[in-house]
Rosetta silent file (secondary structure, phi, psi, omega in degrees, C-alpha in Angstrom):
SEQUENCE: XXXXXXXXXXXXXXXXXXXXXXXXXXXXXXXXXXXXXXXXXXXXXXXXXXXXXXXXXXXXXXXXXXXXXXXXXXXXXXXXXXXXX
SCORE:     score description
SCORE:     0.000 S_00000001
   1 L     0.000  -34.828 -169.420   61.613   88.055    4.723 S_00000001
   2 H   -80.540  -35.037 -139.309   65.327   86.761    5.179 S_00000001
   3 H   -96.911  -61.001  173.053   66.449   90.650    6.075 S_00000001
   4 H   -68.557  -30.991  140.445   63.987   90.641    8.877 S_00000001
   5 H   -20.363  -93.988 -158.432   64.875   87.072    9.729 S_00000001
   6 H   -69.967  -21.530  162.502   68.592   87.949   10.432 S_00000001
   7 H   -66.941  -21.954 -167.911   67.816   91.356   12.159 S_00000001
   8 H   -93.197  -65.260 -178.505   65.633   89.517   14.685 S_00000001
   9 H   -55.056  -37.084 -175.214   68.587   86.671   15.529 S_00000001
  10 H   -56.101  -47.440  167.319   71.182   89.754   15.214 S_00000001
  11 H   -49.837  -33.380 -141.214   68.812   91.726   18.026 S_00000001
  12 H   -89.862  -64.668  178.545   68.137   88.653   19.709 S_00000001
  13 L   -80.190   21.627  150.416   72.035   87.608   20.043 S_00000001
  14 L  -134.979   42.142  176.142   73.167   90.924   20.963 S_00000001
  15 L   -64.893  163.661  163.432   71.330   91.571   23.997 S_00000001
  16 L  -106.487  141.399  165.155   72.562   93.074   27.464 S_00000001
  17 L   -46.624  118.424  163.624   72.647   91.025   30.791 S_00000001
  18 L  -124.907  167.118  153.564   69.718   92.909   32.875 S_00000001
  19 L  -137.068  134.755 -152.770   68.392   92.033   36.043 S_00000001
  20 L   -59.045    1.682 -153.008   64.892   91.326   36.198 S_00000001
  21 L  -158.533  143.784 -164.011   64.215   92.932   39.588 S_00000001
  22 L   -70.589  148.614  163.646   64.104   96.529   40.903 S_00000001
  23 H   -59.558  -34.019  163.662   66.957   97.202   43.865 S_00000001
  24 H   -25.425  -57.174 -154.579   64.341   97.359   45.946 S_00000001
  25 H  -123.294   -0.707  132.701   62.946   94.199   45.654 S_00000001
  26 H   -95.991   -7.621  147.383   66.222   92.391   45.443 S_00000001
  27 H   -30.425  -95.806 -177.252   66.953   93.993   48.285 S_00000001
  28 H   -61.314  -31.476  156.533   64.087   92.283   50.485 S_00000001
  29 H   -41.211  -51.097 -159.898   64.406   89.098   48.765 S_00000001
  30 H   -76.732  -91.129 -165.945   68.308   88.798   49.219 S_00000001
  31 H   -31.614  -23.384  166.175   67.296   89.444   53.075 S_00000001
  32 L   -87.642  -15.248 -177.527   64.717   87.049   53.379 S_00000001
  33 L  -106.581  -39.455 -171.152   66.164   84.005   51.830 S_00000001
  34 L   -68.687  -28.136  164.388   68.998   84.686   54.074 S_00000001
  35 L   -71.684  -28.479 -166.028   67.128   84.477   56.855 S_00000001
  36 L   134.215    9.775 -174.440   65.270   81.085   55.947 S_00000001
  37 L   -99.477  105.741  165.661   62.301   82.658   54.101 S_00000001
  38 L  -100.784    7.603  168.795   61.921   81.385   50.720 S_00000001
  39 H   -70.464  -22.087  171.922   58.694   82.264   50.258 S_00000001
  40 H  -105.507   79.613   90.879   58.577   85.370   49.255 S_00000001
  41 H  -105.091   -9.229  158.836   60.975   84.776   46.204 S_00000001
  42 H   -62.511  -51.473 -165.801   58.410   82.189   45.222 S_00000001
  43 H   -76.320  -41.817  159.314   55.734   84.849   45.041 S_00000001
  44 H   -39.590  -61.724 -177.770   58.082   87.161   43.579 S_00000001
  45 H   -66.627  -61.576  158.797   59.011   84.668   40.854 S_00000001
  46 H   -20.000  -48.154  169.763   55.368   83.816   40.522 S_00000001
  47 H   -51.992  -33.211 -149.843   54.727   87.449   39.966 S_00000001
  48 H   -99.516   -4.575  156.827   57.010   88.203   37.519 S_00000001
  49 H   -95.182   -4.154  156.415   55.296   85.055   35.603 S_00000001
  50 H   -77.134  -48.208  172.854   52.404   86.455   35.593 S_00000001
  51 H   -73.300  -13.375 -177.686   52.941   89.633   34.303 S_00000001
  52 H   -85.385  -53.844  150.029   55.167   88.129   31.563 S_00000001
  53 H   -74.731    5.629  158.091   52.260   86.106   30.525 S_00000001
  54 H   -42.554  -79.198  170.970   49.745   88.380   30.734 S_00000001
  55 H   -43.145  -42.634 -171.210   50.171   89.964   27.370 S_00000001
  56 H   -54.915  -44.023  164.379   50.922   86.903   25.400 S_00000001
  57 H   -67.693  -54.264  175.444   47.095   85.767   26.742 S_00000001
  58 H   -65.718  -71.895  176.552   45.194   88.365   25.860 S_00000001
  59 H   -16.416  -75.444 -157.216   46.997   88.651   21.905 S_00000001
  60 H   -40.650  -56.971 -164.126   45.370   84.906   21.727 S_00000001
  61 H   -67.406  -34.843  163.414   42.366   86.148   23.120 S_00000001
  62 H   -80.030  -22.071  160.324   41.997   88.905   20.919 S_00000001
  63 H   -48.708  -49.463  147.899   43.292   87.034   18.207 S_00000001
  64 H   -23.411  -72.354 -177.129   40.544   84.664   18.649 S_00000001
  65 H  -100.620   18.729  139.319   37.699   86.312   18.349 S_00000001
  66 H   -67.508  -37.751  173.549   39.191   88.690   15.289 S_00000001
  67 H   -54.661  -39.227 -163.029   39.411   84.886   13.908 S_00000001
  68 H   -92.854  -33.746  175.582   36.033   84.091   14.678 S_00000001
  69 H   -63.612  -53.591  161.291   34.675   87.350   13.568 S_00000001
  70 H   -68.136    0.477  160.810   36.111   87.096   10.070 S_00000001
  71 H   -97.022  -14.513  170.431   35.007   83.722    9.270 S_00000001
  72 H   -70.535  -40.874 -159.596   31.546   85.116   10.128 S_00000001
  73 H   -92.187  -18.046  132.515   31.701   87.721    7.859 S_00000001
  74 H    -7.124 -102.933  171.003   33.297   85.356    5.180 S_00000001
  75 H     0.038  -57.419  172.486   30.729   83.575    5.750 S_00000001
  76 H   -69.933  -37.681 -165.900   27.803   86.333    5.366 S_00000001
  77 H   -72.881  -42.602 -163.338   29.737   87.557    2.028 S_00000001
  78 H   -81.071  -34.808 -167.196   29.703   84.403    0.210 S_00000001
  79 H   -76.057  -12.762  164.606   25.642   83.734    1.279 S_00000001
  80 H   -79.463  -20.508 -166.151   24.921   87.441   -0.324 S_00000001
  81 H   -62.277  -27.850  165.278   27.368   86.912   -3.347 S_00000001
  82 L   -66.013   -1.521  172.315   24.179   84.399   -4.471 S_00000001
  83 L   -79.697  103.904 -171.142   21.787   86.923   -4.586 S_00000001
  84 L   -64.060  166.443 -154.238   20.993   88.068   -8.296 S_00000001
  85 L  -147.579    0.000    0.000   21.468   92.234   -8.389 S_00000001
């Protein structure tokens, strides 16, 4: 547990500087805030906060009901384990 611990702060503290956005699309951004438009780097950041939380919601949501499903079948196992055999 400690081994995987210190690889995951070692990974974690020896990332590279990226930038979150395509040339593209820092492009039209850069150009648009310069004119006075800040709206579309709102929607832009909004996008990019969506898709980051996307996965993270569904894992719960599947997480969930695999939680709910094995307390069912808990459940089911202990009311047959009272059944003489």
């Amino acid at each position: 547990m400690r081994r995987v611990l210190i690889t995951a702060l070692v990974l974690t503290m020896a990332t590279v500087q990226s930038w979150a956005q395509c040339a593209m699309c820092r492009g039209a951004v850069e150009s648009s805030v310069s004119a006075g438009d800040t709206s579309m780097a709102s929607n832009l950041n909004l996008g990019i906060l969506y898709l980051f939380f996307a996965p993270y919601v569904l894992a719960a949501v599947i997480g969930y009901f695999w939680y709910k499903r094995s307390k069912q079948n808990g459940q089911k196992t202990k009311g047959l384990s009272g059944i003489p055999g």
